[in-house]
C-alpha positions in Angstrom: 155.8 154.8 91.1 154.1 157.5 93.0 155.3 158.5 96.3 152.9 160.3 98.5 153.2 161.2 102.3 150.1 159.7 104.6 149.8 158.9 108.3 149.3 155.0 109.2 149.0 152.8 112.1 151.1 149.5 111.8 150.6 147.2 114.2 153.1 144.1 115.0 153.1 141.2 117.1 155.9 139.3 117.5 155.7 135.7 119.1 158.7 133.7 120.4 158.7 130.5 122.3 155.1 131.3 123.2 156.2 135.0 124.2 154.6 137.7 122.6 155.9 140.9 122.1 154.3 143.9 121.1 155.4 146.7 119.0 154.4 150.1 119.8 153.1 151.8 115.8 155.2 154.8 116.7 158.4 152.5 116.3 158.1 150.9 113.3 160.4 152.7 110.9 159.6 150.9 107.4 157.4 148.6 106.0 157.5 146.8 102.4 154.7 144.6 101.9 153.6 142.5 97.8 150.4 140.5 98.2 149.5 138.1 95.8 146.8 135.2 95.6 149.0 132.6 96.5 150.7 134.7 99.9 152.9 137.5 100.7 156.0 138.5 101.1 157.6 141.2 103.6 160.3 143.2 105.7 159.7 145.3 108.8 162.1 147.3 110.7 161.4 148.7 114.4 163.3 150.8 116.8 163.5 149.4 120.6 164.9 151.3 123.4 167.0 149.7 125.4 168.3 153.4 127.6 166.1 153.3 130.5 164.9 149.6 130.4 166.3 146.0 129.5 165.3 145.4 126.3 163.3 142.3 126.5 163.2 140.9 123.1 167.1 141.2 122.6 167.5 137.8 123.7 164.9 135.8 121.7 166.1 137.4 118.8 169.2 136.0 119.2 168.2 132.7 119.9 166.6 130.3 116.7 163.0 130.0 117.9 160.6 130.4 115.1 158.9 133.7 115.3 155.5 134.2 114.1 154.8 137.8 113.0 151.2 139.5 113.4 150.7 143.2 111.2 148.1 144.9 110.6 147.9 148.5 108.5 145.9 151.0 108.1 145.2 154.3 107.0 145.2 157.1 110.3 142.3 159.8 110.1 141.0 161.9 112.4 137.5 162.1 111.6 135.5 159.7 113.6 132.7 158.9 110.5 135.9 157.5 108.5 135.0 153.7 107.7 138.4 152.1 108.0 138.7 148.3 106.2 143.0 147.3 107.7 145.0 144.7 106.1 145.7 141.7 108.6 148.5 139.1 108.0 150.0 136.7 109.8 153.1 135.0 108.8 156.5 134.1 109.5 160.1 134.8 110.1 163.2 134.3 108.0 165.6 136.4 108.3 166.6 138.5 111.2 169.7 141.0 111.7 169.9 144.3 113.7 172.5 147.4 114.8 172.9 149.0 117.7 173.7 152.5 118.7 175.3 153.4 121.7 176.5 156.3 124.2 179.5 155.6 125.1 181.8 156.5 128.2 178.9 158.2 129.9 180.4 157.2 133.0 184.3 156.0 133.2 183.1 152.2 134.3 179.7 152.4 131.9 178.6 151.9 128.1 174.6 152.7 127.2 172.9 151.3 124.8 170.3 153.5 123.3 168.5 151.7 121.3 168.3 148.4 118.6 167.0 148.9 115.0 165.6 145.7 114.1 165.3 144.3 110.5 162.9 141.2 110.0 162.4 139.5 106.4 159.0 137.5 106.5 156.3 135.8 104.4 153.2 133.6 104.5 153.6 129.8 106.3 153.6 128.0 103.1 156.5 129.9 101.6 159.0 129.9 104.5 158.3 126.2 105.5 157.4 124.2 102.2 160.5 126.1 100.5 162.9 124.1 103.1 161.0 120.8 102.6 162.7 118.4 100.6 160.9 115.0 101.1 160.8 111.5 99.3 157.9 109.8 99.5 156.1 106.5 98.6 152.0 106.2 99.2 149.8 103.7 97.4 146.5 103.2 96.6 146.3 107.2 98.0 145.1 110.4 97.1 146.8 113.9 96.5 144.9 115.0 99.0 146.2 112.8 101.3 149.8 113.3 100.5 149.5 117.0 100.8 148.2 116.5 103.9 150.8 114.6 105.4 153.3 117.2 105.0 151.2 120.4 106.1 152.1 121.4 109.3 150.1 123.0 112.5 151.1 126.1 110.4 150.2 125.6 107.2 145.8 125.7 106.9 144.8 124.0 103.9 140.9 124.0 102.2 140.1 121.4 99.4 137.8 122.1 97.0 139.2 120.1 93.9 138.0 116.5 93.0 141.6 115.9 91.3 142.7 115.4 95.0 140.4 112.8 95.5 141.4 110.5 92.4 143.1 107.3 94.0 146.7 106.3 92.4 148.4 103.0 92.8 151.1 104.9 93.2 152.0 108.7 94.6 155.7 109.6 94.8 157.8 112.5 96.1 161.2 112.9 94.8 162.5 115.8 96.1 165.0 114.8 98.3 166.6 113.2 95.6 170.2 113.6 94.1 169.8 116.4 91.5 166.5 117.5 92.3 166.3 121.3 92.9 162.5 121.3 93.8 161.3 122.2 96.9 157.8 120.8 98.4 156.5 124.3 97.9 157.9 123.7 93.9 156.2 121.0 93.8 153.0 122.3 95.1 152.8 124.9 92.0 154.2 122.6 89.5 151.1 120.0 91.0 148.3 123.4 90.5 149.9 124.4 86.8 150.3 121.0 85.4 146.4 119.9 87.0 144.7 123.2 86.2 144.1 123.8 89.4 143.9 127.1 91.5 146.2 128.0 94.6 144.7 130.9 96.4 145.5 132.3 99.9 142.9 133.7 102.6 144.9 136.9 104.3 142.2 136.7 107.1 141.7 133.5 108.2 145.5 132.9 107.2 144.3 129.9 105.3 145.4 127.9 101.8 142.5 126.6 99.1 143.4 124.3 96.4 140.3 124.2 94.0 139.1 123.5 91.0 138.2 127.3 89.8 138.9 130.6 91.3 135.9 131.5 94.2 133.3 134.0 92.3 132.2 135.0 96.4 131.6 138.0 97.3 130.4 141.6 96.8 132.6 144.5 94.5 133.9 147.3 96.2 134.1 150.4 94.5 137.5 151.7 94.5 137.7 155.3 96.0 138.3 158.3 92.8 139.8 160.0 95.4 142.4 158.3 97.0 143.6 157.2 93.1 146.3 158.9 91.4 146.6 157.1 87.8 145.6 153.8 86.2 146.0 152.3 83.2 144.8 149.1 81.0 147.5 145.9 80.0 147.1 143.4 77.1 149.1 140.6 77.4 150.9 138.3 74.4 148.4 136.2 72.7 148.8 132.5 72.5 149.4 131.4 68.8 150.1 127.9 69.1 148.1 124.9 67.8 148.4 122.7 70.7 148.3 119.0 69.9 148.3 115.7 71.9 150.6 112.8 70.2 150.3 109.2 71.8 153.4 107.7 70.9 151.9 104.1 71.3 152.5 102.1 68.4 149.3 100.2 68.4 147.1 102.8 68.2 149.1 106.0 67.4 146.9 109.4 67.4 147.3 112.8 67.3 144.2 114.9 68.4 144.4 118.9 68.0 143.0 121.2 70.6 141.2 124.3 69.0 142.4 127.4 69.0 141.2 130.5 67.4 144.1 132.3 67.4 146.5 130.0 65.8 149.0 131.4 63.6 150.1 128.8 61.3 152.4 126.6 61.4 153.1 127.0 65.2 152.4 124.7 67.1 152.7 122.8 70.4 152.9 119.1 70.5 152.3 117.2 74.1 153.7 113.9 73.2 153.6 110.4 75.6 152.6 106.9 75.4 148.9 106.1 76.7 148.5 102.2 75.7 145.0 102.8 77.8 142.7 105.0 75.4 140.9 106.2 78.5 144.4 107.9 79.4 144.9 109.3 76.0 141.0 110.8 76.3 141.7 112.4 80.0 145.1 114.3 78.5 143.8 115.6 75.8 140.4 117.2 78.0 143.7 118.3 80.8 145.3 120.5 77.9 142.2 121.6 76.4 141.2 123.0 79.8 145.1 124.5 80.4 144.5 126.6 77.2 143.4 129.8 78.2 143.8 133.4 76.9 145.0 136.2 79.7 142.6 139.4 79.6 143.7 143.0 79.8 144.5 143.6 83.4 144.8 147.1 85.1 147.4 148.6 87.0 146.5 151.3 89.9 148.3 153.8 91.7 147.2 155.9 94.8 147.8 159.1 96.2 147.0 157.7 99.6 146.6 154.9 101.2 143.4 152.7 101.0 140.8 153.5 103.8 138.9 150.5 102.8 142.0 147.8 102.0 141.3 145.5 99.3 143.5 142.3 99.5 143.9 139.2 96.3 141.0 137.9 95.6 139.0 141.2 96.3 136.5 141.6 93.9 136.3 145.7 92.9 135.1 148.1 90.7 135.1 151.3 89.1 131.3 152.4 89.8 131.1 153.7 93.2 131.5 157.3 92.6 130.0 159.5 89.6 133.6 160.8 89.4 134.2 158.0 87.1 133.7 158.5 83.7 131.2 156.3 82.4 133.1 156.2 79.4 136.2 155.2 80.6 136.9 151.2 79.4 137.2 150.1 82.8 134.0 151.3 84.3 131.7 148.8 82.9 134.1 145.6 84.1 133.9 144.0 87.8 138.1 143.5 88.6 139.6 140.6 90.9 143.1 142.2 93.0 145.6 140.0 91.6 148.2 142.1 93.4 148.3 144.2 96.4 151.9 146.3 96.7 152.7 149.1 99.8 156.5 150.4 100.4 156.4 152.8 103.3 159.5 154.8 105.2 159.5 156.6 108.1 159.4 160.7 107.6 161.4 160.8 110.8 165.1 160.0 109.7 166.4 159.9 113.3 166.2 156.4 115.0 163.8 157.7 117.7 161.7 155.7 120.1 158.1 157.1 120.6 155.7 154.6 122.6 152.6 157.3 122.8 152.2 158.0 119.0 149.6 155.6 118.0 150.5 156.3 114.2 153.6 157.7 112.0 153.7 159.1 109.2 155.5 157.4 106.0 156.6 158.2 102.9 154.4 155.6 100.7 154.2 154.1 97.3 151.2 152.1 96.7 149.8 150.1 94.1 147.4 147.9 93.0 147.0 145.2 89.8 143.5 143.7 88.6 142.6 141.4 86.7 139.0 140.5 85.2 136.7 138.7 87.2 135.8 136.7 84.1 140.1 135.7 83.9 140.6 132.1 83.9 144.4 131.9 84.1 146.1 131.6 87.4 148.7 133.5 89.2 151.2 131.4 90.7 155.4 131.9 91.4 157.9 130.9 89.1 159.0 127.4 90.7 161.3 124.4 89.7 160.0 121.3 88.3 160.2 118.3 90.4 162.8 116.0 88.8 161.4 112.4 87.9 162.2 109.5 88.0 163.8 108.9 90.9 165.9 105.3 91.9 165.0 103.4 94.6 166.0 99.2 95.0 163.1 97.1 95.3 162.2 93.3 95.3 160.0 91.6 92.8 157.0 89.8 94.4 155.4 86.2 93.2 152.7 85.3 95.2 153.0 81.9 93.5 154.4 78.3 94.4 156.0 77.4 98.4 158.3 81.0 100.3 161.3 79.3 98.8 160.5 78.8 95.3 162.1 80.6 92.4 159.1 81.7 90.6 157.6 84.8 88.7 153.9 86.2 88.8 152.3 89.1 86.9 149.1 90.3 87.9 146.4 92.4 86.5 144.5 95.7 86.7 140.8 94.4 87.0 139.6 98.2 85.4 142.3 98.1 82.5 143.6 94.0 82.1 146.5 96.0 82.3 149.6 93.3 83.5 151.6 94.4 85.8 154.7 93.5 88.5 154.3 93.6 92.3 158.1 95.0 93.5 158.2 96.0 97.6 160.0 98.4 98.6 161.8 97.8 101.9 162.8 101.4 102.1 158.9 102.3 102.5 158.1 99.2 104.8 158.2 97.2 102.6 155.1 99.1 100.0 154.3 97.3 97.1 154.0 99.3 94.0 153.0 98.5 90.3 155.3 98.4 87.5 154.7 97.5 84.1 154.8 93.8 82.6 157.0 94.7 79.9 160.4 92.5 79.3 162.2 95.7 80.4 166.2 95.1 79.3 165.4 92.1 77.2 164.3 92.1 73.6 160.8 90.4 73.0 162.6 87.1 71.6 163.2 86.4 75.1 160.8 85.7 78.0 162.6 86.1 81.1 160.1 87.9 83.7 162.1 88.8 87.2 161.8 86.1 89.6 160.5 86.5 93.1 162.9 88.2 95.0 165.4 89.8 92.6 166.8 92.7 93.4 165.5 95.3 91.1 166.5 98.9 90.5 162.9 100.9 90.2 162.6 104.5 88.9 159.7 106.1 90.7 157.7 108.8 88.8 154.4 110.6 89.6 152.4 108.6 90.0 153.8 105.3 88.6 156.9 102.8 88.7 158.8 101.2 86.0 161.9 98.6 86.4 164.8 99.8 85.2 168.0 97.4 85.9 168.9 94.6 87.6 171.1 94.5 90.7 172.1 91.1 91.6 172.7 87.6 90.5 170.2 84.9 90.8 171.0 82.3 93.4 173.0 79.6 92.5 173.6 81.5 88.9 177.4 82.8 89.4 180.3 80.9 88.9 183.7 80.5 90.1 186.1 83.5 88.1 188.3 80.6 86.9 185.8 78.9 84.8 185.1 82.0 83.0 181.8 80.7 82.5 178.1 81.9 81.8 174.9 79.8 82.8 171.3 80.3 82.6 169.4 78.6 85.2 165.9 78.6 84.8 162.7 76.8 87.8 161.6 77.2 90.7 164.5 75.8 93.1 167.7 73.3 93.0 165.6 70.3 92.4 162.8 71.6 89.9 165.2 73.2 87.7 166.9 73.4 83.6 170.5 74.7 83.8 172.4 75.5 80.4 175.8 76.3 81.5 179.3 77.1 79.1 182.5 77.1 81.1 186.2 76.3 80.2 188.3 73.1 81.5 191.6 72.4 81.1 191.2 76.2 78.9 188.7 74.0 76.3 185.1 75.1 76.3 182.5 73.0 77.3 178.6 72.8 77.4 176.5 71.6 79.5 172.5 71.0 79.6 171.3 69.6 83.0 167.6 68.9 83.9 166.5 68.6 87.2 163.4 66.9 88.5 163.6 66.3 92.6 166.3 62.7 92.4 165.6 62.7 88.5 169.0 64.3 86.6 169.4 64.2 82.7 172.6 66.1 81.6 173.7 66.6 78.1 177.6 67.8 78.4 179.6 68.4 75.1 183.4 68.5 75.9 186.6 68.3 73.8 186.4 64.7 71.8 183.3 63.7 73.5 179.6 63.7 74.6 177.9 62.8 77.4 174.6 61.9 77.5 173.2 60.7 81.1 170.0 60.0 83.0 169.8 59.1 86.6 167.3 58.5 89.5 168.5 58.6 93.0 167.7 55.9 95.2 164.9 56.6 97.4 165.9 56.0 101.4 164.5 52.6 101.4 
C-alpha cells in the first residue's frame, strides 16, 4: 500500500447519556476507517488533557452507557476555490480502553495527570447491535418485513424496496437463540439477502439500511481526480463452471430441471436438491437459483497519493473521464465503476502525545484506497456470516376443532390455495400461536392411521418458514397402565364412554387379551385368558 503524508480535518462527536462531547481535530492521533456497501467498520484514538482542567469525559467512559460516535474527514487545503465533498458517518461504540500519563511528585502531597490517550473500536448500528441479538421467534400469517421490523431498533433505519418482504408465510421463525445455533440476527440478516437474491446496502449520510430487490442505478458518476491517484489496476475473478441443477426429491413427480450456464465445464455440477410436493414450489426454486447465478466482472483496485477532496463512499457511481489526463486507451476509461469499497488508515506525524485545541487540522501519515466494481455487476457484496441453524424444538399441542372441549378427537385441515392437509398444533410458548404442520403419519408407517389427537403433546421442529411434528411427548389419557401388569393398550374415540380399547397385560404372570367396546352404558368385551374366553355384552340400567 502506498503511504503518503496529507493534512486532514477529523471531526468527532462523542455522545453519552445524552451528553455530547466534542473532540478538538488537532487531538485525534489515528484514524482507520473500511467502508463497504453493507456499513463500516472503525477505531479512533484521541488525546484529552486533563493538566489544567477536569477532564470531563473520564467518567462516562468509564461508565457502560452506549456511545454514539459522529466523524467526519476531509482533506485540509488552503486555497479557498478547493471544492471539498467530507465523508460523514455515524455509528457506534464497542470497545473502549485508554492510558494515562502522568507527572508525578510535582508537589510532595500531589500527582498530575497530563493527559488520557483514548482508544475507541466502532462500527455501523446494524453490526454492533444485530451481532449481540440472539432471538427466537414465532409469527404467522406475517411478512419478512414485518419480522425484521420488529427487531430493528430506534437505531437501526431500515428502507424496503423488495417485494420478497411482502410475501405472507403461515409461518416465520427465528431460531437463533437456540441450543447450538451460532447465528447471530445480523447472520441471519445476510444469510436472509444471499439465499433471497436480495441486496443489503447502507446510506453513509442519512445513516440508513435498504433491503431491495436490485442494487439503486441513482445518481450521477464522478470523475475520479488523475491527480490525487497514484496506481490502479484491473481484477478478474474465478469463473463459475458449475451446471447448477434443481432435483425435487418428491416421489410422485420426481424432476430435475438444469439452469443454463455458458460456462460450464463438464461434468461439474451443482445439484439443489429438496422435496416440493406443490409444483408451484418446485417452479419458484428453480427461477430463485436461476436468478442467484451470476458471473463477477473485473473489478479495479485504486490507490492515492492524497486524500480525496471530493470523497466517494459505496455505492458511489465514478469514472475515469473527467480529465484528458486519462488515456483514452486505458481499459477502464470507457466503463462507469460503483465504490464497492472505501479504505483510509491515517497516523499522526506528531509522535508525542500532545494536546493542541487551536489546530483545526493535523497532519497524518495516510494509506488510502479504493475498490470498484462495474456498474453493470449483479453480484452482491455482503460479510461472511453463519448460517442460522434449523430446525429448532419447541413443545406444542395438537388442535381439533371437532366434537364437545372434552372429546378425544383428531382434525386435519386444508390449504384452500394448495388442498394441501395440514395439522393445527398451538404453541403455548408463543401465546398460544397456531402454526401448520404437515398431515403426514409422521413416526408411523402408512399401514397405520393414527393422526394425533387434540391435545397431545407434540414435540415440533420449527424451520423457516414452516413446522413439522417430530415426536411424541406424552401418553394419552387413560392409555398407561400400572408397571405390574407389564401391559400395552391401544385406546382409540373420542372419551371413556365412546371408545374401543385393545389391551394385552399379564395376570397371575399369564398373558391376557382383552377387546372392550364402549358405547355411553353399552360395554361388549372380548377377553382371552389362560383356559378360557369371555365373551360379554351389557347395558346399564338407565336411572329409572
Amino acid at each position: 500500500m502506498i503511504s503518503f503524508t496529507d493534512d486532514l480535518t477529523i471531526t468527532l462527536t462523542l455522545t453519552i447519556a445524552g451528553q455530547s462531547y466534542c473532540i478538538a481535530a488537532g487531538n485525534v492521533k489515528s484514524l482507520e476507517l473500511s467502508l463497504t456497501p453493507y456499513g463500516f467498520n472503525g477505531k479512533v484514538s484521541f488525546v484529552v488533557s486533563a493538566e489544567e482542567s477536569t477532564d470531563a469525559l473520564f467518567l462516562p467512559m468509564t461508565q457502560n452507557d452506549l456511545i454514539e460516535l459522529s466523524l467526519q474527514v476531509e482533506a485540509h487545503v488552503e486555497s479557498a476555490d478547493a471544492v471539498i465533498t467530507p465523508l460523514t458517518l455515524s455509528g457506534l461504540v464497542t470497545t473502549r480502553s485508554f492510558s494515562e500519563q502522568t507527572l508525578s511528585n510535582v508537589l510532595k502531597t500531589q500527582d498530575l495527570i497530563l493527559h488520557r490517550h483514548y482508544h475507541l473500536v466502532f462500527a455501523d448500528p446494524a453490526q454492533v447491535l444485530w451481532k449481540q441479538h440472539y432471538p427466537c421467534d414465532l409469527l404467522t400469517d406475517s411478512t419478512l418485513k414485518a419480522l425484521i421490523t420488529a427487531h430493528a431498533s430506534a437505531k437501526i433505519n431500515l428502507n424496503y424496496d423488495w417485494s420478497v418482504l411482502d410475501t405472507q408465510y403461515p409461518v416465520l421463525t427465528l431460531p437463533l437463540g437456540a441450543q447450538g445455533n451460532l447465528a447471530s440476527f445480523y447472520d441471519y440478516l445476510l444469510w436472509l439477502v444471499d439465499s433471497q437474491n436480495g441486496v443489503f446496502t447502507y446510506d453513509f449520510a442519512e445513516n440508513q439500511y435498504t433491503l431491495s430487490a436490485v442494487k439503486s442505478q441513482e445518481g450521477e458518476a464522478k470523475s475520479l481526480s488523475y491527480l490525487e491517484i497514484s496506481a490502479f489496476g484491473v481484477d478478474f475473478a474465478e469463473v463459475l463452471r458449475h451446471q447448477p441443477n434443481v432435483l425435487n426429491a418428491y416421489s410422485e413427480t420426481p424432476q430435475t430441471t438444469a439452469i443454463s450456464n455458458d460456462q460450464v465445464a463438464s461434468p461439474i455440477r451443482r445439484d439443489y436438491v429438496a422435496r416440493y410436493p406443490i409444483a408451484a414450489d418446485m417452479t419458484a426454486r428453480v427461477t430463485l437459483e436461476t436468478a442467484r447465478l451470476k458471473q463477477h466482472l473485473h473489478e479495479v483496485w485504486v490507490e492515492y497519493k492524497s486524500l480525496q477532496m471530493q470523497i466517494t463512499p459505496p455505492g458511489q457511481l465514478v469514472n475515469f473521464k473527467g480529465s484528458s489526463a486519462w488515456n483514452s486507451s486505458l481499459f477502464i476509461q470507457a466503463n462507469t465503476y460503483r465504490v464497492k469499497q472505501w479504505t483510509l488508515v491515517a497516523r499522526s506525524v506528531e509522535q508525542e502525545l500532545t494536546v493542541d485545541l487551536n489546530n483545526p487540522y493535523s497532519r497524518y501519515q495516510v494509506e488510502h484506497s479504493l475498490k470498484l466494481e462495474s456498474s453493470d455487476e449483479l453480484c452482491v457484496a455482503l460479510p461472511p456470516y453463519v448460517l442460522p441453524s434449523y430446525p429448532f424444538f419447541v413443545e406444542g399441542k395438537v388442535v381439533s376443532e371437532q366434537g364437545e372441549d372434552t372429546d378425544v378427537t383428531y382434525q386435519f385441515y386444508t390449504d384452500p390455495d394448495t388442498s394441501v392437509n395440514y395439522y393445527q398444533i398451538s404453541i403455548p410458548l408463543w401465546a398460544e400461536k397456531k402454526v401448520r404442520a404437515a398431515y403426514q403419519p409422521n413416526l408411523d408407517t402408512g399401514q397405520f392411521y393414527f393422526p394425533p389427537y387434540k391435545n397431545a403433546r407434540v414435540l415440533v421442529g420449527l424451520g423457516f418458514d414452516n413446522a413439522v411434528i417430530a415426536d411424541f411427548l406424552d401418553w394419552g389419557s387413560g392409555t398407561a397402565l400400572p408397571m405390574d401388569s407389564q401391559g400395552n393398550q391401544l385406546v382409540m374415540g373420542k372419551s371413556t364412554t365412546s371408545q374401543n380399547i385393545i389391551k394385552h397385560s399379564y395376570v397371575d404372570s399369564k398373558p391376557e387379551l382383552q377387546i372392550q367396546r364402549t358405547d355411553d352404558k353399552d360395554t361388549e368385551l372380548l377377553q382371552f385368558s389362560n383356559g378360557y374366553i369371555i365373551l360379554q355384552t351389557q347395558q346399564e340400567e338407565g336411572e329409572s
